[in-house]
N, CA, C and O atoms as CSV, one atom per row, in Angstrom:
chain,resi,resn,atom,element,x,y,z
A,1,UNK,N,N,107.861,44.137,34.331
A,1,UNK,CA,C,107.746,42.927,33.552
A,1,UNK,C,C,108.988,42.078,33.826
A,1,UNK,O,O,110.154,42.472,33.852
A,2,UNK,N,N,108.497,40.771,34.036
A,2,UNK,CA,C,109.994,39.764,34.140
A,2,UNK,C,C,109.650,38.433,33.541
A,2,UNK,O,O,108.552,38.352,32.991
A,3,UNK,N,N,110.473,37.319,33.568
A,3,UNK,CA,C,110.629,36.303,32.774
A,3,UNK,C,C,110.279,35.143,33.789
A,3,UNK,O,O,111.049,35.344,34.729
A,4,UNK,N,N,109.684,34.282,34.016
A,4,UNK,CA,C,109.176,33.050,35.164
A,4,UNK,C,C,108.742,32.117,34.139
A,4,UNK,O,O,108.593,32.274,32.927
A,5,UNK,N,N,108.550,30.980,34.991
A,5,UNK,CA,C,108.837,30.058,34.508
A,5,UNK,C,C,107.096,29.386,35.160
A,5,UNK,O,O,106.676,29.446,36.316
A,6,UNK,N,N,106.502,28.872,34.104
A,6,UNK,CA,C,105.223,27.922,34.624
A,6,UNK,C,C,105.264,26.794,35.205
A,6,UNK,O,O,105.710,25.855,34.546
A,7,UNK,N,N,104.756,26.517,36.783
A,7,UNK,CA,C,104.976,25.678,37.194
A,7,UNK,C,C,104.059,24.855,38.020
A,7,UNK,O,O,104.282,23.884,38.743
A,8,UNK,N,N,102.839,25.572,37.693
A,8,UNK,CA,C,101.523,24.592,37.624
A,8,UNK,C,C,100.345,25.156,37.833
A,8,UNK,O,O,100.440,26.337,37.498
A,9,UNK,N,N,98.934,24.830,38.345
A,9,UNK,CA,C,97.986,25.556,38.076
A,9,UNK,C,C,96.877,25.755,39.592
A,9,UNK,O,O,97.044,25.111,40.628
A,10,UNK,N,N,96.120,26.465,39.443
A,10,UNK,CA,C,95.557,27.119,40.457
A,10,UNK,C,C,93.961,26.562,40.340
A,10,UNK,O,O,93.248,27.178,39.547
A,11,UNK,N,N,93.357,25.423,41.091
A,11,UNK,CA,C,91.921,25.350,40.621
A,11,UNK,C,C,91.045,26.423,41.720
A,11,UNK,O,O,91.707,26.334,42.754
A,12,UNK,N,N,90.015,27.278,41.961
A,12,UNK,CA,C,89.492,27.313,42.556
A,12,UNK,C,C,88.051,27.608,42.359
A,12,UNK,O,O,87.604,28.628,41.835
A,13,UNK,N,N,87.128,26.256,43.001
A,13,UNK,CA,C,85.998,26.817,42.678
A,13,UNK,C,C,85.282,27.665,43.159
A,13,UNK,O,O,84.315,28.023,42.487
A,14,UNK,N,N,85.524,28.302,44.551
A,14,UNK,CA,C,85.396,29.996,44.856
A,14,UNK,C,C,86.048,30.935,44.614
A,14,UNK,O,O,87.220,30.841,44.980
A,15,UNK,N,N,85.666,32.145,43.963
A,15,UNK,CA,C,86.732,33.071,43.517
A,15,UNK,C,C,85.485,34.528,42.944
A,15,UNK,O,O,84.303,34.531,42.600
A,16,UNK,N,N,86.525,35.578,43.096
A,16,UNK,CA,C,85.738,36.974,43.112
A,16,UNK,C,C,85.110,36.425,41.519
A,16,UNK,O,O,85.468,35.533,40.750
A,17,UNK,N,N,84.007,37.448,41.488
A,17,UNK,CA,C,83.220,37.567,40.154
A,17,UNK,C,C,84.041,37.954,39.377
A,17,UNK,O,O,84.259,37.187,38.439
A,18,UNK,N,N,84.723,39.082,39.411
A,18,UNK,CA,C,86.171,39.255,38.242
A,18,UNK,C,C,87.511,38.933,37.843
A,18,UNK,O,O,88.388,39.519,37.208
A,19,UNK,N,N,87.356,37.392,38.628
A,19,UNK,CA,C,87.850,36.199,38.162
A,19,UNK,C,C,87.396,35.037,37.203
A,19,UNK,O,O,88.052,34.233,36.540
A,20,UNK,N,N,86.308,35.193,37.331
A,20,UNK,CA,C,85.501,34.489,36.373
A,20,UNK,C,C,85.563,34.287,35.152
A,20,UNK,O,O,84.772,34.784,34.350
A,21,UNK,N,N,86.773,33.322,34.765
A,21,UNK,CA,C,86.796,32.872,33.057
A,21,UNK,C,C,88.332,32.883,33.204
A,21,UNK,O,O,89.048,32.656,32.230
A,22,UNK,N,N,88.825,33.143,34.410
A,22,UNK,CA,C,90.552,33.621,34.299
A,22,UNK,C,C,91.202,32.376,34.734
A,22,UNK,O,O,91.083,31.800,35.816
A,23,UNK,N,N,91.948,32.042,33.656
A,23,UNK,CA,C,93.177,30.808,34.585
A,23,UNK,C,C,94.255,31.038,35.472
A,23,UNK,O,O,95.137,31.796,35.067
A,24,UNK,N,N,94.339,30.664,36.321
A,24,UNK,CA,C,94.976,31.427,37.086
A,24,UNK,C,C,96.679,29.966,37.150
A,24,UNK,O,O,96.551,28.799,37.519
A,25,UNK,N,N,97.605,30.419,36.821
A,25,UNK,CA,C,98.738,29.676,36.801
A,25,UNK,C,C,99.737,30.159,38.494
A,25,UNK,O,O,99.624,31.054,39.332
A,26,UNK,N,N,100.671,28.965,38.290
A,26,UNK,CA,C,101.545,29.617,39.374
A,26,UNK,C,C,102.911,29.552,38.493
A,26,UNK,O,O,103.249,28.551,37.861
A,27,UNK,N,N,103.662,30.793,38.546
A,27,UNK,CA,C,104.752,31.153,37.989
A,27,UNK,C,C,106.079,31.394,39.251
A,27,UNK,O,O,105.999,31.795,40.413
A,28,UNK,N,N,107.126,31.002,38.518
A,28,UNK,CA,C,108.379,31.474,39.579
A,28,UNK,C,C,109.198,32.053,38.489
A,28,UNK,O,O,109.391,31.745,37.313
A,29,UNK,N,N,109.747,33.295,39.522
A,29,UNK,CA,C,110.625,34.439,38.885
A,29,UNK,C,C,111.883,33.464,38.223
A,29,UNK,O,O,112.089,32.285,38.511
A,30,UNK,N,N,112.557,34.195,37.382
A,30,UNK,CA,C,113.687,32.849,36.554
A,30,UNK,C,C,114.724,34.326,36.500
A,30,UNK,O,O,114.278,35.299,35.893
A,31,UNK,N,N,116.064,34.408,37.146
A,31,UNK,CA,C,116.752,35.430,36.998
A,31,UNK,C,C,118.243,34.689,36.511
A,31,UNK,O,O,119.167,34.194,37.156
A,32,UNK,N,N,118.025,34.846,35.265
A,32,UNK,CA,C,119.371,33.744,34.412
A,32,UNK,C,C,120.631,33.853,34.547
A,32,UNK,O,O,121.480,32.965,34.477
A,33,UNK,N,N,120.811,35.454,34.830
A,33,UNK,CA,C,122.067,35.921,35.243
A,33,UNK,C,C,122.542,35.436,36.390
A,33,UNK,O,O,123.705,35.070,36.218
A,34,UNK,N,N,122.134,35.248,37.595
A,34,UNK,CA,C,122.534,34.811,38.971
A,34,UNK,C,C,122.417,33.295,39.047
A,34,UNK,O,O,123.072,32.778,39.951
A,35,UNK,N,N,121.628,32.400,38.184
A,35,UNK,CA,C,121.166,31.065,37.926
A,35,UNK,C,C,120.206,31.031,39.480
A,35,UNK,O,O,120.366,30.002,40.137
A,36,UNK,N,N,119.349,31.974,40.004
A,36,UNK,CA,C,118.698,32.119,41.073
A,36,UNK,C,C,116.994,32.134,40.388
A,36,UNK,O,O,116.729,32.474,39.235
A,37,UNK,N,N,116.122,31.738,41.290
A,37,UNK,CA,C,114.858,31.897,41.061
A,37,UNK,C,C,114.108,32.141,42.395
A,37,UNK,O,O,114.551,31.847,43.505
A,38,UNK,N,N,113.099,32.629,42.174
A,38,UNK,CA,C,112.536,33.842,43.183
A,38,UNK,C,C,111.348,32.731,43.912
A,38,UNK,O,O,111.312,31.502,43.984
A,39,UNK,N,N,110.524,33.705,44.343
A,39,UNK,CA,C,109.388,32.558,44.828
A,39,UNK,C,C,108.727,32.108,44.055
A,39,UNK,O,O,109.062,32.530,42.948
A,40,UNK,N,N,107.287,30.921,43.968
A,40,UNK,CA,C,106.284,31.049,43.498
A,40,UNK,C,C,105.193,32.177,43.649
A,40,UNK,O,O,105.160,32.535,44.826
A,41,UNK,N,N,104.099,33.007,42.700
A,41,UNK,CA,C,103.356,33.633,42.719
A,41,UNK,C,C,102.276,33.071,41.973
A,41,UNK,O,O,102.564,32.075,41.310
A,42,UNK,N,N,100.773,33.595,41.916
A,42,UNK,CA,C,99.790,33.401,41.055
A,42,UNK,C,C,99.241,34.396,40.311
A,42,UNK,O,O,98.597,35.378,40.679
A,43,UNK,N,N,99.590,34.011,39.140
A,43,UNK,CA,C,98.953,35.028,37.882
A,43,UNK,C,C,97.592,34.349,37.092
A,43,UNK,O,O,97.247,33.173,36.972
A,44,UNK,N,N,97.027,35.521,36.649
A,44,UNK,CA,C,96.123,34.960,35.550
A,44,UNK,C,C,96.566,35.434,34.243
A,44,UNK,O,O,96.959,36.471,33.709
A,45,UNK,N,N,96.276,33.954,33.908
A,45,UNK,CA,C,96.985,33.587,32.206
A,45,UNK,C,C,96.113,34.312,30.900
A,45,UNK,O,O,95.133,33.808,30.353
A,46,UNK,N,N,96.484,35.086,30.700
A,46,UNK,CA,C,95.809,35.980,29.345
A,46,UNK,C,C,95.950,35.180,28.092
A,46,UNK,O,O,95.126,35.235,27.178
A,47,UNK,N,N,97.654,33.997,28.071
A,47,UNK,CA,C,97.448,33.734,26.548
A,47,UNK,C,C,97.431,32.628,26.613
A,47,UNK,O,O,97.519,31.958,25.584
A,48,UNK,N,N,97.334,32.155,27.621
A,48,UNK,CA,C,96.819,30.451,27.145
A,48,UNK,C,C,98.347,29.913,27.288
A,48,UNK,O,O,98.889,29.440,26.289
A,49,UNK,N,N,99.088,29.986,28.602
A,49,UNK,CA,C,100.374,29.220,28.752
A,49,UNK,C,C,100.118,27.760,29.344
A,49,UNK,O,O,99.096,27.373,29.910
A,50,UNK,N,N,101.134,27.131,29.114
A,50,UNK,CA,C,101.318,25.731,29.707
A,50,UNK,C,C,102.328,25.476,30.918
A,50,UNK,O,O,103.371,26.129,30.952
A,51,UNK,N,N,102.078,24.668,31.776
A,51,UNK,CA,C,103.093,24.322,32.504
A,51,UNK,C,C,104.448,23.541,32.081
A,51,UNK,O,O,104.537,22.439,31.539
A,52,UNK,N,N,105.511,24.455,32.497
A,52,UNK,CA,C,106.812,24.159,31.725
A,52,UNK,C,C,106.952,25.361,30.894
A,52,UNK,O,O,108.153,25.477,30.647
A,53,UNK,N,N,106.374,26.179,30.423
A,53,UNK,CA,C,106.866,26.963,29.789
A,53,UNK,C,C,107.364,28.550,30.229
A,53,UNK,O,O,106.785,28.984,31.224
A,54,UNK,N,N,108.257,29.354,29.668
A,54,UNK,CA,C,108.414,30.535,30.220
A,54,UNK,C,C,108.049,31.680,29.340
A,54,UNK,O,O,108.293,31.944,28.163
A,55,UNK,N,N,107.380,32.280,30.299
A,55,UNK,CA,C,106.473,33.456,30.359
A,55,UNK,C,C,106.917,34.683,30.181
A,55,UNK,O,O,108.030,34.773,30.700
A,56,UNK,N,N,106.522,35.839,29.612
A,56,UNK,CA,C,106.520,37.448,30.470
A,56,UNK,C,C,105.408,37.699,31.692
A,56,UNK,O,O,104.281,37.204,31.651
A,57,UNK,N,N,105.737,38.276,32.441
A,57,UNK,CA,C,104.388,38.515,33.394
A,57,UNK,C,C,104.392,39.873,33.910
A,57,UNK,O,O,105.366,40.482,34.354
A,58,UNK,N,N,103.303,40.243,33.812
A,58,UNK,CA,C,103.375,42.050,34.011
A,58,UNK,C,C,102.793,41.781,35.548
A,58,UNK,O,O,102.519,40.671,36.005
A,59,UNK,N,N,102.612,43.633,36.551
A,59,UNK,CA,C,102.001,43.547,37.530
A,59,UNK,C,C,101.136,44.900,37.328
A,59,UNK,O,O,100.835,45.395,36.242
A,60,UNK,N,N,100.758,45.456,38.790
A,60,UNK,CA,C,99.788,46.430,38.715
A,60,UNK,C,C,98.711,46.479,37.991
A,60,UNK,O,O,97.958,45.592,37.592
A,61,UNK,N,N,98.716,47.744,37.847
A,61,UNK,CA,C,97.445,48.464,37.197
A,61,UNK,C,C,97.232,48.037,35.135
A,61,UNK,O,O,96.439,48.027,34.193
A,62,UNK,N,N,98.914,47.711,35.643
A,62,UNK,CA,C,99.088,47.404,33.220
A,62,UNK,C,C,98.693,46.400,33.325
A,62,UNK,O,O,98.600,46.224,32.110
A,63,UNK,N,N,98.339,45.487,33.733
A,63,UNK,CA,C,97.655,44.379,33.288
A,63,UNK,C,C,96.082,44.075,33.422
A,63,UNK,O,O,95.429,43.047,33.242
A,64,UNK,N,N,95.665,45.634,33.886
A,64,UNK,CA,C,94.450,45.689,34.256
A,64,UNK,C,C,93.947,47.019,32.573
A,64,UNK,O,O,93.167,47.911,32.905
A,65,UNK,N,N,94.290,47.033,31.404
A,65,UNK,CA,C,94.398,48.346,31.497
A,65,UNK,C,C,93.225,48.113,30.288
A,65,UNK,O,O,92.868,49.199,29.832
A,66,UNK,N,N,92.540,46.947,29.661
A,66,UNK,CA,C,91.627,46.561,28.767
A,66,UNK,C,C,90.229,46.973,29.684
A,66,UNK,O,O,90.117,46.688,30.876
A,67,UNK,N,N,89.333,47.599,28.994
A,67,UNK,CA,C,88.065,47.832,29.688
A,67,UNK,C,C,87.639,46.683,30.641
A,67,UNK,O,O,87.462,46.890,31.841
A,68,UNK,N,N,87.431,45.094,29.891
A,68,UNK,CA,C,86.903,44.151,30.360
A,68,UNK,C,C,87.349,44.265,32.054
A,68,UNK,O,O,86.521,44.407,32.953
A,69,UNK,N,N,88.694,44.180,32.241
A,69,UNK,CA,C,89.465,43.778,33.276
A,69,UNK,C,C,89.902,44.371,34.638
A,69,UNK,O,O,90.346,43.884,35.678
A,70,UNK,N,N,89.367,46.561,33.888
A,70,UNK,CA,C,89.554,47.145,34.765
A,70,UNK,C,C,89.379,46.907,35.839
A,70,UNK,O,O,90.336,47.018,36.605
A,71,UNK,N,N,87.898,46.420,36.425
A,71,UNK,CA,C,87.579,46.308,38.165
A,71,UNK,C,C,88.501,44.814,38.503
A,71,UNK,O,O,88.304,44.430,39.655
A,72,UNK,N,N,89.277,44.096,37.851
A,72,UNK,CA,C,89.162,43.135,37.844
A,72,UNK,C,C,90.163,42.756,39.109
A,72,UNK,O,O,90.780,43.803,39.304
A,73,UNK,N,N,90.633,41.750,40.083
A,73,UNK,CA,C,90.782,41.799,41.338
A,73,UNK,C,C,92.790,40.980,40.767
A,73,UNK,O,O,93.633,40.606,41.583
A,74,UNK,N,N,92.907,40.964,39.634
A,74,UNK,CA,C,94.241,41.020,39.693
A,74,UNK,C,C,95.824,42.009,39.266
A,74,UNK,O,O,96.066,42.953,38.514
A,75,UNK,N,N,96.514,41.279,40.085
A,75,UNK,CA,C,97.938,42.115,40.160
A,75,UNK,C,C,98.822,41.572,39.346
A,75,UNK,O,O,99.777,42.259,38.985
A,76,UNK,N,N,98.645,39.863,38.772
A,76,UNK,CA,C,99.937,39.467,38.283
A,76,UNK,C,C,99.174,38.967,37.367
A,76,UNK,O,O,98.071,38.489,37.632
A,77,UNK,N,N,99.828,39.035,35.812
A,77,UNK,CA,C,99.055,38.371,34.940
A,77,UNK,C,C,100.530,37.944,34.092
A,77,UNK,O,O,101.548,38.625,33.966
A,78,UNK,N,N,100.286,36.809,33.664
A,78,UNK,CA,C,100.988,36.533,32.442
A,78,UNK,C,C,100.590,37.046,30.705
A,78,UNK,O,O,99.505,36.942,30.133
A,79,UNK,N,N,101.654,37.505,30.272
A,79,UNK,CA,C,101.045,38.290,29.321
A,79,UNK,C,C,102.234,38.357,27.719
A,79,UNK,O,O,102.524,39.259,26.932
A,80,UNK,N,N,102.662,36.780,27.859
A,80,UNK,CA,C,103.391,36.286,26.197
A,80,UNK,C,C,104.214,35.071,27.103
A,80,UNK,O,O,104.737,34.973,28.213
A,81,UNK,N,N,103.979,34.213,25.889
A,81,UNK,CA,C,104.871,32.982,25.818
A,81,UNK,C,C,106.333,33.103,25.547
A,81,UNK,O,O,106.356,33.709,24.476
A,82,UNK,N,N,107.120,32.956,25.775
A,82,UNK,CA,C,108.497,33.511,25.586
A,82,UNK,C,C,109.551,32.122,24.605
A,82,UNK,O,O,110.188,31.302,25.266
A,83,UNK,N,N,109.566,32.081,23.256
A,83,UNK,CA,C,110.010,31.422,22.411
A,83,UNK,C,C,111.199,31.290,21.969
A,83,UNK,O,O,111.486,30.377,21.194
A,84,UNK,N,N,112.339,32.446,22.517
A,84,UNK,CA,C,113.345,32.358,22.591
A,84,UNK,C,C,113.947,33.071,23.162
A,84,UNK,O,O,113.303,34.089,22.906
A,85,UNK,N,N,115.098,33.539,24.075
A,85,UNK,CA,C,116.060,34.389,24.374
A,85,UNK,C,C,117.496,34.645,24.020
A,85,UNK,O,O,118.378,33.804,24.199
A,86,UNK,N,N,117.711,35.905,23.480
A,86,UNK,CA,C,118.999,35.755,23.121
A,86,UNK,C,C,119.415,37.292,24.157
A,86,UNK,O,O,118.831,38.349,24.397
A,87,UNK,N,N,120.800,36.648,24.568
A,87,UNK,CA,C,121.303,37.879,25.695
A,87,UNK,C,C,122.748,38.162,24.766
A,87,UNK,O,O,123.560,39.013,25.131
């Protein structure tokens, strides 16, 4: 799990069947300590984020781990809005 930052959105009107209903955002890694940020990636948005805002985003198999989603064809999902940080 890491912290990225929303930075815009993914339309596609072809896409696997167990994509179907999923928003798919593009997120970049945000590593605060180094003031460095990673690449862009594409996740699908579980809670309904906005662009501009920062995220948690899980990978693998844990973001697959709700019955609905099991077969489902993603690796990166966003998975909480992130409302404050204190270090």
């Amino acid at each position: 799990m890491y912290i990225a930052k929303v930075v815009g959105n993914v339309v596609a009107t072809k896409k696997n069947d167990t994509l179907m209903g999923s928003k798919l955002m593009i997120v970049q890694p945000v590593n605060s300590a180094l003031k460095k940020e990673g690449p862009e990636e594409v996740a699908a948005d579980f809670v309904g984020a906005g662009i501009g805002e920062y995220v948690l985003v899980g990978s693998g198999s844990s973001v697959r781990v709700e019955e609905e989603r099991r077969r489902a064809t993603i690796d990166l999902a966003i998975i909480g809005i992130i409302d404050d940080v204190v270090v």
